[in-house]
Every structure is written in C-alpha cells, then in structure tokens.
SEKOLKE-310570 format. One record per residue: residue number from 0; x, y, z of N, C-alpha, C, O, CB in turn. Coordinates in Angstrom, 1 decimal, padded with zeros to 4 digits, always signed. Last residue first. Glycine has a CB too. Layout:
SEKOLKE-310570
ATOM     n     n_xx     n_yy     n_zz    ca_xx    ca_yy    ca_zz     c_xx     c_yy     c_zz     o_xx     o_yy     o_zz    cb_xx    cb_yy    cb_zz
ATOM   NUM        X        Y        Z        X        Y        Z        X        Y        Z        X        Y        Z        X        Y        Z
...
END
This chain:
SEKOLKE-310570
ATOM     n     n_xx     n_yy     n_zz    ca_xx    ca_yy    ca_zz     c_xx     c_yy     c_zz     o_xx     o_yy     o_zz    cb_xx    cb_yy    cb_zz
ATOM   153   -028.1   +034.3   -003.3   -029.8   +034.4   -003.4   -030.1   +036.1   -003.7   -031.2   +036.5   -003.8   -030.7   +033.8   -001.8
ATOM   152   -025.6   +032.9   -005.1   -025.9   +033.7   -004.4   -027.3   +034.0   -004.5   -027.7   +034.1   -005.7   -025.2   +034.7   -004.4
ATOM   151   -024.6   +029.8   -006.3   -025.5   +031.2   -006.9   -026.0   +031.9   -005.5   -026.9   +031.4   -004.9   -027.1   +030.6   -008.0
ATOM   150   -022.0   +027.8   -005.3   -023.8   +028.3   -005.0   -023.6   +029.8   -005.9   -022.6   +030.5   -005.9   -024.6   +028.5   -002.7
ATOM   149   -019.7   +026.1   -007.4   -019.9   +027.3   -006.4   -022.0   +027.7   -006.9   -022.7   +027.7   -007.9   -018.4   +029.0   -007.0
ATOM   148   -020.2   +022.8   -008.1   -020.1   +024.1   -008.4   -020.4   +025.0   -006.9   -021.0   +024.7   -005.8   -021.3   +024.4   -009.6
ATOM   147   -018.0   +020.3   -007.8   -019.3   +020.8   -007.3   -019.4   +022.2   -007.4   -018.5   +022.9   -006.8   -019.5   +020.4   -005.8
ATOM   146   -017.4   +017.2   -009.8   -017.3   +018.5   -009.5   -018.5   +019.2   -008.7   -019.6   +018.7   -008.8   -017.0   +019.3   -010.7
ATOM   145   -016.2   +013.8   -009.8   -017.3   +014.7   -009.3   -017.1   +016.1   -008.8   -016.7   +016.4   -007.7   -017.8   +014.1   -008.3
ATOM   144   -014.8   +010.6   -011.1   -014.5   +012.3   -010.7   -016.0   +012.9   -010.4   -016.9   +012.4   -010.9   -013.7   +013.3   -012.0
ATOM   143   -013.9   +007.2   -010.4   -015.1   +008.5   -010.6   -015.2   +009.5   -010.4   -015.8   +009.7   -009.4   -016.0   +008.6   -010.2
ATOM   142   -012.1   +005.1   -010.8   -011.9   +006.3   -010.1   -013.4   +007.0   -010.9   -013.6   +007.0   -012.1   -010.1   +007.0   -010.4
ATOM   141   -011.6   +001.3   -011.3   -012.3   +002.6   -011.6   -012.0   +003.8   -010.6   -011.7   +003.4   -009.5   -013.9   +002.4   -011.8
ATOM   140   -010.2   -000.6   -009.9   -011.1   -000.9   -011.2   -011.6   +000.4   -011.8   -011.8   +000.4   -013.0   -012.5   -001.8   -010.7
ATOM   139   -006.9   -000.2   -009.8   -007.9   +000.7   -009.1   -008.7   +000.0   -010.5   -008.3   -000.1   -011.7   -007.6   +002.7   -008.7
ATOM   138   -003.9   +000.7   -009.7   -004.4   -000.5   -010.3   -005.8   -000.5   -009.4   -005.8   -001.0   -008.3   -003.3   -001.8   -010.1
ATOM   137   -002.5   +003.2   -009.2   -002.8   +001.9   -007.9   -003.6   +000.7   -008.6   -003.8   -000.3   -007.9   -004.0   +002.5   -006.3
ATOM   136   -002.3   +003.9   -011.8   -000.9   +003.7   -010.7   -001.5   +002.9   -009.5   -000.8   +001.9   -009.0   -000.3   +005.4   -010.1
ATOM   135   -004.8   +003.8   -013.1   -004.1   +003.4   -013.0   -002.4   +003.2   -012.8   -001.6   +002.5   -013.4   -004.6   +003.3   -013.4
ATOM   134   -006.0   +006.0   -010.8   -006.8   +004.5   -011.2   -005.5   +003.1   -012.3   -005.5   +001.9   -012.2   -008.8   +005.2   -012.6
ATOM   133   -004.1   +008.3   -011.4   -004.7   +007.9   -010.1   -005.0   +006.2   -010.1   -004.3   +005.4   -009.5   -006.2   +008.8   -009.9
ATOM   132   -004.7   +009.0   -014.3   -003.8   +008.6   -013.6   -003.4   +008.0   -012.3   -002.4   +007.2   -012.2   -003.4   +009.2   -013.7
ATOM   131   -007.5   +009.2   -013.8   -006.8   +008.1   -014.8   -005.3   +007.7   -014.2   -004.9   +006.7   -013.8   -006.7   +008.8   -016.6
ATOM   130   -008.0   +011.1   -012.2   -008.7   +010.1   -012.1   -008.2   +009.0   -012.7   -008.4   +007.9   -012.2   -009.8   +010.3   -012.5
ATOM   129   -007.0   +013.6   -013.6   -005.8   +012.8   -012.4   -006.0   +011.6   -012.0   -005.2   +011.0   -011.4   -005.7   +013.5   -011.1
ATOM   128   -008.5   +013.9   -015.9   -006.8   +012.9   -016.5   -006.2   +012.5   -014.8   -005.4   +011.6   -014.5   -005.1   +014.4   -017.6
ATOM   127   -010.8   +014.7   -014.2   -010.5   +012.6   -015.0   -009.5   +012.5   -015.2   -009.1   +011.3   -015.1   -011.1   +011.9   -016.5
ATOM   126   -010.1   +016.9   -013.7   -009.8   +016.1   -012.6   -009.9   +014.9   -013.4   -009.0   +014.1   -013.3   -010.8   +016.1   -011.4
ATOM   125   -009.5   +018.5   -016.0   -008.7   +018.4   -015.6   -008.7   +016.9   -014.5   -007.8   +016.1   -014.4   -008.4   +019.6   -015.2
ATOM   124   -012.2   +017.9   -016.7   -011.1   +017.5   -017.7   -009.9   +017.5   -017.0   -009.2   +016.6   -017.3   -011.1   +018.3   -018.9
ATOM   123   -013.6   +019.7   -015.1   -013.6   +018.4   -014.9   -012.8   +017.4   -016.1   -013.0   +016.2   -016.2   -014.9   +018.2   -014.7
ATOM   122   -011.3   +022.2   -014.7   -012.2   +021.7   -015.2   -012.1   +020.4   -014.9   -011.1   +019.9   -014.6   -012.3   +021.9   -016.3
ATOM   121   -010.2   +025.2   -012.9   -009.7   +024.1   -013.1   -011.6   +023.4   -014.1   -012.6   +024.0   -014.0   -009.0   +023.5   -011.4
ATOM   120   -008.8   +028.4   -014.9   -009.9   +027.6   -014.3   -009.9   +026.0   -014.6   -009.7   +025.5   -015.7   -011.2   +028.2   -014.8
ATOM   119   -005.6   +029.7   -013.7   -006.0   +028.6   -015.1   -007.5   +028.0   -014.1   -007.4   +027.5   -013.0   -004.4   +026.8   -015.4
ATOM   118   -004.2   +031.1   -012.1   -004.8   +031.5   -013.3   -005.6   +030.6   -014.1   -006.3   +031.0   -015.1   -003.8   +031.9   -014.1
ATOM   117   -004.0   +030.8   -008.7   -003.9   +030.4   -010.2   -004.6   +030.9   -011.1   -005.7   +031.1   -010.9   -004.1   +029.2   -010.4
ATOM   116   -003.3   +033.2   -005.8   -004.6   +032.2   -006.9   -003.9   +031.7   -008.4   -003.2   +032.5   -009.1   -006.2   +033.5   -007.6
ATOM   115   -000.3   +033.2   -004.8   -001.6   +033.7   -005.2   -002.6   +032.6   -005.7   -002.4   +031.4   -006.0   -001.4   +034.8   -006.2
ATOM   114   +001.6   +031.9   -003.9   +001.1   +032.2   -002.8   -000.3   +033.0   -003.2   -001.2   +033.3   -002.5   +002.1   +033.1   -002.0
ATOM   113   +004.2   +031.7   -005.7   +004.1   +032.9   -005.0   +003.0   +032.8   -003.7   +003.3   +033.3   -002.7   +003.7   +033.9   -006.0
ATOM   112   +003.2   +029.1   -006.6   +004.3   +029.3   -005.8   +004.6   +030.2   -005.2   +005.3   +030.0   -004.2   +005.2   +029.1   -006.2
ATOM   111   -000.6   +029.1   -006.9   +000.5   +029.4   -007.5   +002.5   +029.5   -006.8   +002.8   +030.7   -006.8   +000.0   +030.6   -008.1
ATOM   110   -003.1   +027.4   -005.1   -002.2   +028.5   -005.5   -001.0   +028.2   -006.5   -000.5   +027.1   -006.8   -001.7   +029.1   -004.2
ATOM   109   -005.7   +025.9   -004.4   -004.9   +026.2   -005.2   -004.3   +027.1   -005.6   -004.7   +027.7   -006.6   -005.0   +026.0   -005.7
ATOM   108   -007.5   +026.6   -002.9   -006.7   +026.4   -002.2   -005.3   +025.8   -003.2   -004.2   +025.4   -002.8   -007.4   +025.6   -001.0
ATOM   107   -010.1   +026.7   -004.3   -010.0   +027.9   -003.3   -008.3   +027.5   -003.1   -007.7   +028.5   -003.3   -011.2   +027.9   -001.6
ATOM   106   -010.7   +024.0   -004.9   -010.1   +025.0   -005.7   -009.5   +026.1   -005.6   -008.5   +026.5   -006.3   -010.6   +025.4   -006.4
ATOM   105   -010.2   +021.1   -003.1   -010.8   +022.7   -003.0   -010.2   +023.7   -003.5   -009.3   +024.4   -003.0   -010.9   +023.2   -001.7
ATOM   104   -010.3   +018.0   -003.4   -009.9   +019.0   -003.4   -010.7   +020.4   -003.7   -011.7   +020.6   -004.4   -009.1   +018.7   -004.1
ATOM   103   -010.8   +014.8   -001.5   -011.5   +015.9   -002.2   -010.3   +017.4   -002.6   -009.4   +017.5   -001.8   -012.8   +016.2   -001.0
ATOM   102   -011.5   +011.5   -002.0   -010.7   +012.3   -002.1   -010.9   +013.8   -002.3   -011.3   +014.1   -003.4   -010.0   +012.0   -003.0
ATOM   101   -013.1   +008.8   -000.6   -013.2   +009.9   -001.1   -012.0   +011.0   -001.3   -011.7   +011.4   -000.2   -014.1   +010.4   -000.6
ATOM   100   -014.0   +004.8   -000.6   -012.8   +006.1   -000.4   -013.1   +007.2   -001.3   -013.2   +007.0   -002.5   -011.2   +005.7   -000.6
ATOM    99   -017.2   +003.3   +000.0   -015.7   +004.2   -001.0   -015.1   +004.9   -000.9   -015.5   +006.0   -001.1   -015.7   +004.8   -001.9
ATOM    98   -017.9   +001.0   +001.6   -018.3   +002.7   +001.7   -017.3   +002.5   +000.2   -017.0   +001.5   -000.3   -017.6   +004.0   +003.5
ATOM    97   -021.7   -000.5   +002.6   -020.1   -000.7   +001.8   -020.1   +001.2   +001.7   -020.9   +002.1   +001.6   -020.2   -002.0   -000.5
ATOM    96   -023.2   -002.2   +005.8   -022.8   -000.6   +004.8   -021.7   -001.0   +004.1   -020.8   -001.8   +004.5   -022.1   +001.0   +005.8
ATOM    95   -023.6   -005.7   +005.9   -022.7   -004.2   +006.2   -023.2   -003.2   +005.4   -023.5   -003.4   +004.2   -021.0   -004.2   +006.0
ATOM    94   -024.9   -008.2   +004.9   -025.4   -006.9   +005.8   -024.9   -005.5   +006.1   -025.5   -004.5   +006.5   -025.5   -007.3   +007.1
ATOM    93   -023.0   -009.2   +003.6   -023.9   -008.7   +002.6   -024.7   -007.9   +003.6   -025.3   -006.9   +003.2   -024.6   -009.7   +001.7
ATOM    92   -019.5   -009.0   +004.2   -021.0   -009.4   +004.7   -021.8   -008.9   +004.4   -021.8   -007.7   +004.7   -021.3   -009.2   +005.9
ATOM    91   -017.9   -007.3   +002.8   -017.2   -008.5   +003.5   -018.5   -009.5   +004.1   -018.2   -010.6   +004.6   -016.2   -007.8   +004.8
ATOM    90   -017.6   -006.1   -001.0   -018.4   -007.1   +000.3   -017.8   -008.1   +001.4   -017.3   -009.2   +001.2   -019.4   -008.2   -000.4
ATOM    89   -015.8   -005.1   -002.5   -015.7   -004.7   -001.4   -016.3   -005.4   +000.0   -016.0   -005.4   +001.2   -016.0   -003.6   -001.5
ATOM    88   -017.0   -006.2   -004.9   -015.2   -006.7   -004.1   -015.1   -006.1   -002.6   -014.5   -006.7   -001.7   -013.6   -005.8   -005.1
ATOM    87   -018.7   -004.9   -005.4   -018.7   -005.9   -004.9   -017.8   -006.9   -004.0   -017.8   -007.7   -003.2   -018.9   -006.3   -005.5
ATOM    86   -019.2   -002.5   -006.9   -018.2   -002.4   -005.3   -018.6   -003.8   -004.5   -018.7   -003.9   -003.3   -018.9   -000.8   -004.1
ATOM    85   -020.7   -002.5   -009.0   -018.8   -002.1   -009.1   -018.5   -002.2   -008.1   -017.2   -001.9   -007.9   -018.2   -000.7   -009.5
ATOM    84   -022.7   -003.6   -008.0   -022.3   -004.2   -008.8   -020.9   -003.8   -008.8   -020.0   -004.7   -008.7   -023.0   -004.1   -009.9
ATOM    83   -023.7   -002.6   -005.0   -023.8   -002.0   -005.8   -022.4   -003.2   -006.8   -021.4   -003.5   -006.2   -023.7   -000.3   -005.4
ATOM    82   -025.4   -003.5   -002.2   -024.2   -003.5   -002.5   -024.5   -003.4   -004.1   -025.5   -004.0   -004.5   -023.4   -004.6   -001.9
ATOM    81   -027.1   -001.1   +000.2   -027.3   -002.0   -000.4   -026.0   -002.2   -001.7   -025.5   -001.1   -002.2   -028.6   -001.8   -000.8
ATOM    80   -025.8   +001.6   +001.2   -026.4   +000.7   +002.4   -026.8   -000.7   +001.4   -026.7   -001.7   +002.2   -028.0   +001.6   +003.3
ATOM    79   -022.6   +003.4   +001.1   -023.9   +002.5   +000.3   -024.9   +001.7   +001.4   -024.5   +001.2   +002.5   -023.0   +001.1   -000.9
ATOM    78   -020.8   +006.2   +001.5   -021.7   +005.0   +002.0   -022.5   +004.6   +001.0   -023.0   +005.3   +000.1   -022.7   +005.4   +003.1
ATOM    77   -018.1   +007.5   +000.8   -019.2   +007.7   +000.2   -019.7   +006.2   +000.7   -019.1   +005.2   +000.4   -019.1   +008.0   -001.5
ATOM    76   -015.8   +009.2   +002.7   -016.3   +008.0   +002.5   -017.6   +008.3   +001.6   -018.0   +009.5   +001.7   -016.6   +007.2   +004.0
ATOM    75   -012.7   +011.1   +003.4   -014.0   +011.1   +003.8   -014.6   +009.5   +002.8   -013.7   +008.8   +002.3   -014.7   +012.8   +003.4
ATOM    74   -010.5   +013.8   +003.0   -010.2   +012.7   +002.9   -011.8   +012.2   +003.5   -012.3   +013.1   +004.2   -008.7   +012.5   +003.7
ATOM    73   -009.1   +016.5   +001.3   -010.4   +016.5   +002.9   -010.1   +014.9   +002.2   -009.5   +014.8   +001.2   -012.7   +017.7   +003.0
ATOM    72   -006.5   +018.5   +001.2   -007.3   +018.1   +000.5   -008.0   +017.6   +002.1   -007.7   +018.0   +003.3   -006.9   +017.0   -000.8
ATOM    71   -004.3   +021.8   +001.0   -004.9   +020.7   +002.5   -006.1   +019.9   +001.0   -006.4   +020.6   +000.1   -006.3   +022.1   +004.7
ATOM    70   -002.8   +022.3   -001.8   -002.9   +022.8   -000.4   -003.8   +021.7   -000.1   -003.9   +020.7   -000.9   -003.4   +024.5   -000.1
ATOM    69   -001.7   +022.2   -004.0   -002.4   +022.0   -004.4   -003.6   +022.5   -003.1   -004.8   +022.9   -003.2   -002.1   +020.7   -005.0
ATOM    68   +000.6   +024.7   -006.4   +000.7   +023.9   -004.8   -001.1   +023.4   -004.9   -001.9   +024.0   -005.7   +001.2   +025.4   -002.9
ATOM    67   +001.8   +025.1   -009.7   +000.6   +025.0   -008.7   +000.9   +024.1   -007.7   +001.4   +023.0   -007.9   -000.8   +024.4   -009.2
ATOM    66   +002.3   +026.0   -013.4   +002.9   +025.4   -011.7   +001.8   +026.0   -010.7   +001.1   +027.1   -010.8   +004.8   +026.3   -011.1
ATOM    65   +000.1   +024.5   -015.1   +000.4   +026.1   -014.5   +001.1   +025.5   -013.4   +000.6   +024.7   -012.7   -000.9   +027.3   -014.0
ATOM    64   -000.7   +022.5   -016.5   -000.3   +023.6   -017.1   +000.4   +024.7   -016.9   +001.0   +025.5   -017.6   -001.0   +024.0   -017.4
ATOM    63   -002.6   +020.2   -016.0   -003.1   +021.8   -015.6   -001.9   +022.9   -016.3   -002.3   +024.0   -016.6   -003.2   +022.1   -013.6
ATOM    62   -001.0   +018.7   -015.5   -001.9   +018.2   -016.3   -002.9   +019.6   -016.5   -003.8   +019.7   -017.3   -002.7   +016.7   -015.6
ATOM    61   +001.4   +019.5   -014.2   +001.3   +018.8   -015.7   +000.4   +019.0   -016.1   +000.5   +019.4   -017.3   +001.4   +017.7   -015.9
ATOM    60   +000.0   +020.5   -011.9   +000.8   +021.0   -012.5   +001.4   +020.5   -014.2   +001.6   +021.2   -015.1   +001.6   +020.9   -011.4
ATOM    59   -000.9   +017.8   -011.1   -001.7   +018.7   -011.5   -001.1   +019.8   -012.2   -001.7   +020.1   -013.2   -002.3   +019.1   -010.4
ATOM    58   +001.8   +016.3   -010.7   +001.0   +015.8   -011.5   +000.0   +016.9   -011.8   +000.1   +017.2   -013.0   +000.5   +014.5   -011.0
ATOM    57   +002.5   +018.1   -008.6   +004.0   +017.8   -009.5   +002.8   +017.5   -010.6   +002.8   +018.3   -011.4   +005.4   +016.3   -008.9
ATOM    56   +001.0   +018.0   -006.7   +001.2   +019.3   -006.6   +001.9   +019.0   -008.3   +001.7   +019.9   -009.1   +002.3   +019.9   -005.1
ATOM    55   +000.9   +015.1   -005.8   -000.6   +015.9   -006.7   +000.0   +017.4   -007.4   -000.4   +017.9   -008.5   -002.3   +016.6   -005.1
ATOM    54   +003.4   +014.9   -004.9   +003.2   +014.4   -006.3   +001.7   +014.8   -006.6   +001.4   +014.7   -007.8   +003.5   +012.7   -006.5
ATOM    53   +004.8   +015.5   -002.5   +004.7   +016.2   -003.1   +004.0   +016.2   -004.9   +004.1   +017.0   -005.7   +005.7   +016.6   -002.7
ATOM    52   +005.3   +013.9   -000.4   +006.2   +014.1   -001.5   +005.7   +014.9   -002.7   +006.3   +014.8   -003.8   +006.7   +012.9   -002.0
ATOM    51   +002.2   +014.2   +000.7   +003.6   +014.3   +001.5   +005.2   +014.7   +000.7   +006.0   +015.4   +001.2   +003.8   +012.8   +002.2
ATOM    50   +001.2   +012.3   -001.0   +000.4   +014.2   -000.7   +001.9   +014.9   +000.0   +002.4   +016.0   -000.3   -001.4   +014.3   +001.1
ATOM    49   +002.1   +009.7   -000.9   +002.2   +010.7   -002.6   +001.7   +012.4   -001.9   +002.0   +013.5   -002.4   +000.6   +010.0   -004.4
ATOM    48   +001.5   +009.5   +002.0   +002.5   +009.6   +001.6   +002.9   +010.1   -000.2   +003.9   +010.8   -000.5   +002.8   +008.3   +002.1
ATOM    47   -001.7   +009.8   +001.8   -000.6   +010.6   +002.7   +000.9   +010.5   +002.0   +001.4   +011.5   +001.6   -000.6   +009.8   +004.4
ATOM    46   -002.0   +007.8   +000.1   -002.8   +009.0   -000.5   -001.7   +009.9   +000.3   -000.9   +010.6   -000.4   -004.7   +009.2   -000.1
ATOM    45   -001.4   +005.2   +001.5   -000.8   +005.7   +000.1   -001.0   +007.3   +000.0   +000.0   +007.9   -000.1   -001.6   +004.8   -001.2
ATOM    44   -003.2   +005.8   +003.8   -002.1   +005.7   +003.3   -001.2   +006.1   +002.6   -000.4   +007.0   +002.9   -002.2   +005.2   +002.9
ATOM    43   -005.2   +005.5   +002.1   -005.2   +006.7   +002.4   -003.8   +007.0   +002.8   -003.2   +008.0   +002.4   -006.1   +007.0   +003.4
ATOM    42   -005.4   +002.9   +001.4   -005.8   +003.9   +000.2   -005.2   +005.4   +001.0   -004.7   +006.3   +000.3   -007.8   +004.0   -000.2
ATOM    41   -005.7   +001.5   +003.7   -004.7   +001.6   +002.8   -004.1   +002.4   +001.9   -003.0   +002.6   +001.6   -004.9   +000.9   +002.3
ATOM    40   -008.4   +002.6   +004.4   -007.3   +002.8   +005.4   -005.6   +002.7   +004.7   -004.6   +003.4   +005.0   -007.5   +001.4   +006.6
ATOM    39   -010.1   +001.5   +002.6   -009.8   +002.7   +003.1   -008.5   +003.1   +003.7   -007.7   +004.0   +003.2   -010.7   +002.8   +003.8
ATOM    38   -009.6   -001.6   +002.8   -008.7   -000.8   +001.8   -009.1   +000.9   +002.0   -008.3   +001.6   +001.4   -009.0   -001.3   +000.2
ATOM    37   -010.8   -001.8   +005.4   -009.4   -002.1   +005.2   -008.5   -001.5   +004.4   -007.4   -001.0   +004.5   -009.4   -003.2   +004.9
ATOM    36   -013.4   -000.7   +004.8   -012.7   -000.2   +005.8   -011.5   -000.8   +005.7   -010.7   +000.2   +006.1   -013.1   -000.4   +007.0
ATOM    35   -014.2   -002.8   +003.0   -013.9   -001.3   +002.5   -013.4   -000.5   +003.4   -012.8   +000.5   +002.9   -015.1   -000.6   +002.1
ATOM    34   -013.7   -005.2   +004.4   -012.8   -004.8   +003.1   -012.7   -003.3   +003.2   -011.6   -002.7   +003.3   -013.5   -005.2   +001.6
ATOM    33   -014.1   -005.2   +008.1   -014.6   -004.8   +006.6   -013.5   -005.1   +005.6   -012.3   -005.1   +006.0   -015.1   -003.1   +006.4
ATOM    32   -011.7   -006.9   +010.3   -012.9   -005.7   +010.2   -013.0   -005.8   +008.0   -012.3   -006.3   +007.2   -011.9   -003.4   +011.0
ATOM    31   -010.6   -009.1   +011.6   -012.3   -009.3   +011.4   -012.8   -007.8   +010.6   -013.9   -007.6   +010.3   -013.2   -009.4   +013.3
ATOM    30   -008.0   -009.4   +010.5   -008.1   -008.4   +011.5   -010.0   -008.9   +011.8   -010.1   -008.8   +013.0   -007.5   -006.3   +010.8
ATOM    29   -007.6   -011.5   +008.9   -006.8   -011.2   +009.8   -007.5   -010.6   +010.6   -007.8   -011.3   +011.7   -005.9   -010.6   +009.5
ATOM    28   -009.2   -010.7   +006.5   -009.0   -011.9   +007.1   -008.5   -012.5   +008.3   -008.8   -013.6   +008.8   -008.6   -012.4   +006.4
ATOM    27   -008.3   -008.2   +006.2   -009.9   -008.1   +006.5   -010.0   -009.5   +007.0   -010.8   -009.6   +008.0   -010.9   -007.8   +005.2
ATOM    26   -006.0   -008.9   +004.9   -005.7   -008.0   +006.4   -007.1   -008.0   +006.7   -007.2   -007.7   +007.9   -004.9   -006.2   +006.3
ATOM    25   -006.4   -010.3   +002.7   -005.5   -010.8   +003.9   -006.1   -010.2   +005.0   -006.6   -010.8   +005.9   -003.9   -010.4   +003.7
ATOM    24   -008.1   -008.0   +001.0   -008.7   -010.0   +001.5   -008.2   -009.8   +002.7   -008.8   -009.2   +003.6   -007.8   -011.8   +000.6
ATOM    23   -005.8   -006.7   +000.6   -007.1   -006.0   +001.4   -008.0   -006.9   +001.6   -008.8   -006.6   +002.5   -007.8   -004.9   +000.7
ATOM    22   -004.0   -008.1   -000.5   -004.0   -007.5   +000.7   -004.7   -007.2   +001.0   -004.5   -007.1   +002.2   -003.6   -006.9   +000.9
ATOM    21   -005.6   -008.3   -002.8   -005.2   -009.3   -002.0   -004.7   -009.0   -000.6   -005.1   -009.7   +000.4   -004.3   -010.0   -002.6
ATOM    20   -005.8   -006.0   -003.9   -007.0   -006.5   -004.0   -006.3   -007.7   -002.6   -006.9   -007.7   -001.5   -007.5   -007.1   -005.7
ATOM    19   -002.9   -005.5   -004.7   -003.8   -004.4   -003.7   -005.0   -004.8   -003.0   -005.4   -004.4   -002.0   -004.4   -003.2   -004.5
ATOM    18   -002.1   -007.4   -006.4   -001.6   -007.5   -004.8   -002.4   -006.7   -004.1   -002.8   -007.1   -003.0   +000.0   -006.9   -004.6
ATOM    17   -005.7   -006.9   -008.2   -004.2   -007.6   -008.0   -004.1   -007.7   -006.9   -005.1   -007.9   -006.2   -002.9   -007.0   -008.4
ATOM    16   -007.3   -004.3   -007.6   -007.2   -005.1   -008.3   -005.6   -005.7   -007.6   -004.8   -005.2   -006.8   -007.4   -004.5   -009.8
ATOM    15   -009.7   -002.4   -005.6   -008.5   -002.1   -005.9   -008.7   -003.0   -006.5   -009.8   -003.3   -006.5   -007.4   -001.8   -005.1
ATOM    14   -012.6   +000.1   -006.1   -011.4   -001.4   -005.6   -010.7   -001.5   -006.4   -010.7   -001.1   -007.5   -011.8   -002.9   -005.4
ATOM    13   -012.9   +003.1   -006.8   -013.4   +002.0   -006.8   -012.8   +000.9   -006.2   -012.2   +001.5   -005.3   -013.7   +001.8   -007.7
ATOM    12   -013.0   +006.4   -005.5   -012.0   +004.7   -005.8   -013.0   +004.1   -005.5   -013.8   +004.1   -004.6   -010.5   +004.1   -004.9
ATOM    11   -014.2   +009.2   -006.3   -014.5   +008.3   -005.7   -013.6   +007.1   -006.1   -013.5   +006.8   -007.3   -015.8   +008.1   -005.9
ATOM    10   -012.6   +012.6   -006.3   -012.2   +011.5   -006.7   -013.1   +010.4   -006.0   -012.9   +010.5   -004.8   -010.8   +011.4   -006.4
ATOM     9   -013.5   +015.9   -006.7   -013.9   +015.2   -005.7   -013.1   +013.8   -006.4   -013.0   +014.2   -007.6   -015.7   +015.2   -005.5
ATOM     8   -013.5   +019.4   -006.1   -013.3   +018.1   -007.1   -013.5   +017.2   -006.2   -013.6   +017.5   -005.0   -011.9   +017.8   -008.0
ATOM     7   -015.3   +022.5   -005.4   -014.2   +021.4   -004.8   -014.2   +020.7   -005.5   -015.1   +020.9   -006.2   -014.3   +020.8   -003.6
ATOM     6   -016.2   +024.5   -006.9   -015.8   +025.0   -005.1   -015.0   +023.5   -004.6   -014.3   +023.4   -003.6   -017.7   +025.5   -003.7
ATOM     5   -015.8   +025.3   -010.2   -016.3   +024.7   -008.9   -015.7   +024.8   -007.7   -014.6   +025.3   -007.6   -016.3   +023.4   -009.0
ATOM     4   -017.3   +026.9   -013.0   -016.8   +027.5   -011.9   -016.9   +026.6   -010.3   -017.8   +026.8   -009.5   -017.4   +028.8   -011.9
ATOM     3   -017.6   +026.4   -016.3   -017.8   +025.9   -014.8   -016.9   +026.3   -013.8   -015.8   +026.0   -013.8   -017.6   +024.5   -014.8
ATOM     2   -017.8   +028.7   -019.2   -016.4   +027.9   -018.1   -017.2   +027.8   -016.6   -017.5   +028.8   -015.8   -014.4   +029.3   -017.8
ATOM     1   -020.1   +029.1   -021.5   -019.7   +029.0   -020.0   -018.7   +028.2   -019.5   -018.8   +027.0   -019.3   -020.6   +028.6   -019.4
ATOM     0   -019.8   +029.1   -025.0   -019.9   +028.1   -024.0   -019.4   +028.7   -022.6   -018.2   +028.9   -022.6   -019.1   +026.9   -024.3
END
C-alpha cells in the first residue's frame, strides 16, 4: 500500500450545538450580521486562543506520536450559495451565501523541537482523530477533514 503524501489538512466545522449554538442566535440577533459570519468569528476566536497556548502542538503530538510544533495554520471559509441540510443552523436569510469555517494546516511546517522536519508521515487518520477531538470539545454537529496531496511534477 502507498503512504499519501499531503501539502496541507484541512478541518471544515459544521455548527455549533448548545450555549455555542445560542450565542451565535444572540449576537446575529443583536448585531444584524449572518450566523455563519457570527460563529466564524467565534470559532476563530477560540481557534486563536487554543493556537496561542499551545494545544494543536500538545494534541497532534499525542495523536501523531512524535513531539511536534505545528507552525502558522491559514484560517479561511468554504462558501455555499444554496443551503445545504448540515448547515441549516447556519441560515440567517435563505438569500445569503452560507459559509463554513476552515482550518488549514501545512505539513511543510511541521517540525520537530529542534527545528527539523518530522519523521512521522502525517495521514488522514491522523487529521479525523483531531476532527473528533476538535467537534467534540466545542460541541460542533460535525468537523469534516480534507487532505490535499502534493502535485505530481509534469
């Protein structure tokens, strides 16, 4: 069997559930703007402050095996233009774009504490256990992982 070789992971969140869910009513009720722009903004948030203390670095490192810094992730949106059954919660006006918060990491940029490359090829086994853990610590309907392989040179 071939070991997948990818150039970045990817996390999509689905909506949130509970207090998370309700706050992100409240403040869309409040402010006039979107759900999915509300709990974007929340999500990321959160996302800054666990990136900040250091807990992708602490959790991948478990779940991967190999002490590992995780370095810069890219933060971004997956658009819908028609509203999709799992992202209904997100509808604030059935005319809007619905988006989804994106998480991304770049394999390239995992190192080891020294400062080198890691040893351990990462797999999409690795990203669903962070998907799980991820989906349920924020109480999240779903997390969707997505790998993207490195291009084949022409």
């Amino acid at each position: 069997m071939t070991t997948q070789i990818y150039k970045d992971l990817s996390l999509i969140f689905g909506p949130p559930s509970g207090d998370f869910f309700a706050e992100v009513v409240s403040r869309s009720k409040t402010s006039g703007e979107s759900r999915s722009k509300i709990y974007e903004d929340l999500l990321f948030d959160i996302i800054r402050g666990v990136e900040a203390r250091g807990f992708f670095d602490e959790i991948l490192t478990k779940i991967v095996g190999e002490d590992l810094k995780v370095g810069d992730t890219f933060r971004t949106r997956q658009m819908f233009n028609t509203a999709r059954p799992d992202l209904e919660r997100l509808v604030t006006n059935s005319e809007d774009p619905i988006s989804a918060p994106v998480l991304m990491f770049y394999t390239s940029r995992f190192l080891s504490p020294d400062g080198n490359p890691i040893k351990t090829t990462l797999t999409t086994d690795h990203l669903d256990a962070l998907a799980t853990v991820l989906g349920q610590t924020l109480k999240l309907d779903w997390v969707q992982s997505i790998a993207a392989h490195h291009s084949q040179a022409a």
